[in-house]
N, C-alpha and C positions, 0 to 999 in steps of 0.2 A: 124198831119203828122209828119213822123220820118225821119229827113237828114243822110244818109249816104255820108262821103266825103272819098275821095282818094286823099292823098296828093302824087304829082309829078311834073311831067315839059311836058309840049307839046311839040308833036312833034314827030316823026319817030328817032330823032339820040339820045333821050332818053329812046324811048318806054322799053329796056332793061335793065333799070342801078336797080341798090338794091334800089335809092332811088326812084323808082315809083314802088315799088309796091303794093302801097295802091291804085293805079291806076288797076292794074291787080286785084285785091279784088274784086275792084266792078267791072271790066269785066265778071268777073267770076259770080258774086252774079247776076248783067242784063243778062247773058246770061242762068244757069241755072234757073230761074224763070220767063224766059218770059218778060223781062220787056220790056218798048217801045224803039225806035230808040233813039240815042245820036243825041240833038239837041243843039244848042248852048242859052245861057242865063246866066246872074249872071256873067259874065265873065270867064265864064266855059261850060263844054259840062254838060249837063242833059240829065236821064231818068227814068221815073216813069211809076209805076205800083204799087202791092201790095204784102204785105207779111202775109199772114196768113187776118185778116180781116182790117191789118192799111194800110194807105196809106204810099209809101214811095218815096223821091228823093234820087238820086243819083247824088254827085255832083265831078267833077275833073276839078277843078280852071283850068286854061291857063292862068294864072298869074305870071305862074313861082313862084319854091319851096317858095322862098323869099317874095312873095306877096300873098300868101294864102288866106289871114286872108280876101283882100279885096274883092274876089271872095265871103266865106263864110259869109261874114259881108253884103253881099246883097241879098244874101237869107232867111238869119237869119232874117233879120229887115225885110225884104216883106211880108215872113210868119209868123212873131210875134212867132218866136220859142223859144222854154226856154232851157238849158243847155242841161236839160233830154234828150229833143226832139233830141241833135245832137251824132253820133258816127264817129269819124275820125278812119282810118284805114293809119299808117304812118310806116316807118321801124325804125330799134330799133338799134341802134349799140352794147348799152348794153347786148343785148341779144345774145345767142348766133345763130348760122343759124340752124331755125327749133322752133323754140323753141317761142311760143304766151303768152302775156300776155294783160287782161284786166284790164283796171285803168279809173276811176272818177273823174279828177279834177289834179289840183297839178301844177309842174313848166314844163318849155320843154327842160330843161335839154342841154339847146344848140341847140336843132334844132331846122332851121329855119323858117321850114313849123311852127312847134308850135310857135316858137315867133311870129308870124306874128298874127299868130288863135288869141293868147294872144290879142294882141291890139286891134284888130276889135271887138271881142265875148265875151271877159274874160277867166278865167280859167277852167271854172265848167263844161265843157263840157266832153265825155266820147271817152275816146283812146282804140284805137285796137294796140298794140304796136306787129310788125312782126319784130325777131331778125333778124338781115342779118350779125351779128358780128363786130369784130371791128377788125381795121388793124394792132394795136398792139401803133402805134403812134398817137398823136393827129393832127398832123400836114400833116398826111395820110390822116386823115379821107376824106376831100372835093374829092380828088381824086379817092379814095375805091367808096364811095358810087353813083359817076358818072359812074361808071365801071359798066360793063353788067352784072349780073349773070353768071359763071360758069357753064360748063356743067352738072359737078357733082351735081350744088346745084339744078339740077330741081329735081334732087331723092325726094328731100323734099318739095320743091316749090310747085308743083304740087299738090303733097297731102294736103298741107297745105290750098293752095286758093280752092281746092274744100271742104274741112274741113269750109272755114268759109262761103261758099258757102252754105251747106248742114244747118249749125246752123245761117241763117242769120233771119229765123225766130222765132228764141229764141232769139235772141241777142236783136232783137228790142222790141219783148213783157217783154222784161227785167230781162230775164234768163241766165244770163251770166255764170251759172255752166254749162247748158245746149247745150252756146254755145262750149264753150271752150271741152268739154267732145266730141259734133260734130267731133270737127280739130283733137281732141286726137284717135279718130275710126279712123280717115281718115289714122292717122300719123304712129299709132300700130295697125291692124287690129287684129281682136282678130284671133291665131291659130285653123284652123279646126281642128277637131280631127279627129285622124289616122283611115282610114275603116279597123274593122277588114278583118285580110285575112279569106278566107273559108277554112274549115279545112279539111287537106288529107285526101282521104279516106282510110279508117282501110284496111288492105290486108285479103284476105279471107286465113280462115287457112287451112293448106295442108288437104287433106282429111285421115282419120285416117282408114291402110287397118285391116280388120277381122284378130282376132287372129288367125293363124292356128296352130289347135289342133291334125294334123294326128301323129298318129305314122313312126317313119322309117321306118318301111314294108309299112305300105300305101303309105306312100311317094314316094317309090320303088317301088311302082303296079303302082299308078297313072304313074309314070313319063313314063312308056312303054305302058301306054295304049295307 
């Protein structure tokens, strides 16, 4: 079995901030693929179903951002899962809005959905890192990322969660060029090409009258006949 997690915060008066949108990931990944109803378990809501022929959960802690690790730490150990087996889907401040990257392993850089994953799991697990930008100060940061989405950023948003929506069954068979190429269709859709127009039609040309070959006396009979 292969855990997808969405780290955020429960509740309605976060459902919008930058930092759940690893929560929105997997709305989007359960609701285009049919998956089951969100039930509660692990200290988190779950729902399963499958992606291509693996089984797969879906897990978003209610643990709050801060306590992650101990939501994913009792799934991990129920299912005897190995590092491989998990993909966190988290926001990125480094990154900029719009902009996805995938990573295997490594530190959390500050945040502290990841410090928490840290403790519970270890390191070796695989990140979905979703840029949402940074506020310019460090001391901004806690406040920017409780903050809603802008309107403008759904221009990208949108395409983005169906982008990882669209490659969530590469990501898991472990194609992660595969995934990422997915969000990149979703993000740049490739330009149709212009229909030629149909071409005018040619004008008929004037009709061309007979030479007339009369002499001036003929001309001069004809004209009183």
């Amino acid at each position: 079995m292969i855990l997808l997690v969405g780290l955020g915060n429960p509740g309605a008066k976060y459902a919008g901030n930058r930092h759940n949108v690893g929560f929105m990931a997997l709305d989007r990944i359960a609701e285009v693929h049919g998956f089951g109803p969100w039930r509660g378990k692990f200290q988190g809501l779950v729902s399963e179903g499958r992606l291509g022929s693996e089984k797969v959960m879906l897990l978003k802690p209610e643990t709050f951002m801060n306590k992650s690790g101990q939501s994913v730490g009792e799934a991990v150990h129920f299912h005897k899962l190995a590092p491989t087996d998990i993909w966190v889907f988290h926001d990125e401040i480094d990154l900029a809005p719009g902009k996805l990257r995938v990573k295997s392993g490594g530190g959390h850089a500050g945040h502290n959905g990841l410090r928490s994953l840290h403790a519970h799991i270890g390191d070796s697990y695989g990140r979905i890192r979703i840029g949402v930008g940074h506020p310019g100060h460090k001391d901004a940061v806690p406040h920017y990322v409780l903050k809603d989405f802008a309107k403008a950023d759904h221009d990208w948003l949108v395409p983005m969660l169906d982008g990882m929506a669209d490659g969530a069954e590469a990501l898991i068979a472990g194609d992660t060029g595969r995934f990422q190429n997915a969000v990149a269709l979703r993000m740049k859709p490739p330009k149709k090409k212009a229909e030629a127009k149909p071409a005018a039609p040619k004008a008929k040309p004037a009709p061309v009258e007979p030479e007339d070959t009369r002499s001036p006396l003929q001309k001069l009979v004809d004209k009183f006949k």
